[in-house]
C-alpha positions in Angstrom: 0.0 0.0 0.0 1.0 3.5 -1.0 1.9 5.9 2.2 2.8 9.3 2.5 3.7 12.2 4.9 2.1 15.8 4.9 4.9 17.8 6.4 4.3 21.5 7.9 7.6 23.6 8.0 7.6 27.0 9.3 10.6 28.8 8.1 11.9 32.2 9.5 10.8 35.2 7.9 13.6 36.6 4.9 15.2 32.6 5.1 13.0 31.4 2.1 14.6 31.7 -0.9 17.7 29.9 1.1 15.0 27.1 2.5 13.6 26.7 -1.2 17.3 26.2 -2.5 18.5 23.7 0.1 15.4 21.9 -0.7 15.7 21.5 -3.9 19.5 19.6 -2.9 17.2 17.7 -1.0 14.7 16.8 -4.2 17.8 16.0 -6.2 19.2 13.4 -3.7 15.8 11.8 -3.4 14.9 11.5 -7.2 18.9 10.1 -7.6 18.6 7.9 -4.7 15.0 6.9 -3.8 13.4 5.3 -6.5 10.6 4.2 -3.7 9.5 8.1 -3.2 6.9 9.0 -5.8 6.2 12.0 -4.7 8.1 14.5 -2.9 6.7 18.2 -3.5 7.4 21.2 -1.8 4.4 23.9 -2.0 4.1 27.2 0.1 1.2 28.6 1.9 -0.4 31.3 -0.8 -1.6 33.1 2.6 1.5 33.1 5.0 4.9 32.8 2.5 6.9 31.7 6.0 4.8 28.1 5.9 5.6 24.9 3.7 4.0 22.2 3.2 5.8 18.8 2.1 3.9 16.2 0.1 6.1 12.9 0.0 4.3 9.8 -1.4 6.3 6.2 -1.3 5.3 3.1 -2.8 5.3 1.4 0.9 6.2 1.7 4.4 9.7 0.3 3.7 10.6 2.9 1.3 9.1 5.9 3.7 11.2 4.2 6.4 14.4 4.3 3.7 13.2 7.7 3.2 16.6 10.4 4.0 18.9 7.6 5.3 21.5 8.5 3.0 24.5 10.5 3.4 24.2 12.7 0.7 20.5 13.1 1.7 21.6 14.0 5.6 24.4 16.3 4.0 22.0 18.7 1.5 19.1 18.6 5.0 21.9 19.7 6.9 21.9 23.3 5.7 18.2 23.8 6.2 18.8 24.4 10.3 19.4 27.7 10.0 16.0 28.5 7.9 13.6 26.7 9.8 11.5 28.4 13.1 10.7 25.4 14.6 10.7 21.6 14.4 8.7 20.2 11.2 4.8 19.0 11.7 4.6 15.5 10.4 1.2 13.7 9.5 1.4 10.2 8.1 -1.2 9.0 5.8 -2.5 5.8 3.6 -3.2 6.5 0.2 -6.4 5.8 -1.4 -6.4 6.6 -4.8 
């Protein structure tokens, strides 16, 4: 069964353009090295520009679990710490359709 995460990220105010960029290290490393994610979007909030929201969908549990295990993956996440105003909202879900 597909699963997936809806992640919430709250980044400080003036850090977005350097969140959106260390993301997009992230995407790379995850298209290269997780062929398990299907899915892994980053969208902002149209009302509040300082909120993200992270749609990740994985062909099953053990690929979400293999999800950012890698080194390269840790490395490019590593940079984000500065950006971020708090820790990340996670909600897991099942897919459907």
């Amino acid at each position: 069964m597909a699963v997936g995460i809806i992640a919430t990220i709250r980044v400080v105010d003036g850090k977005q353009a350097d969140f959106e960029a260390g993301f997009a290290k992230m995407q790379e490393v995850v298209k290269a090295e997780e062929p398990g994610c299907l899915l892994y979007a980053l969208c902002q909030d149209k009302a509040d520009t300082t909120t993200y929201r992270v749609m990740e969908q994985y062909a099953d549990e053990e690929a979400r679990k293999t999800h950012g295990t890698s080194d390269a993956f840790k490395a490019a996440a590593g940079g984000l710490g500065g950006c971020l105003a708090g820790a990340p909202e996670l909600v897991e879900v099942n897919i459907i359709s």
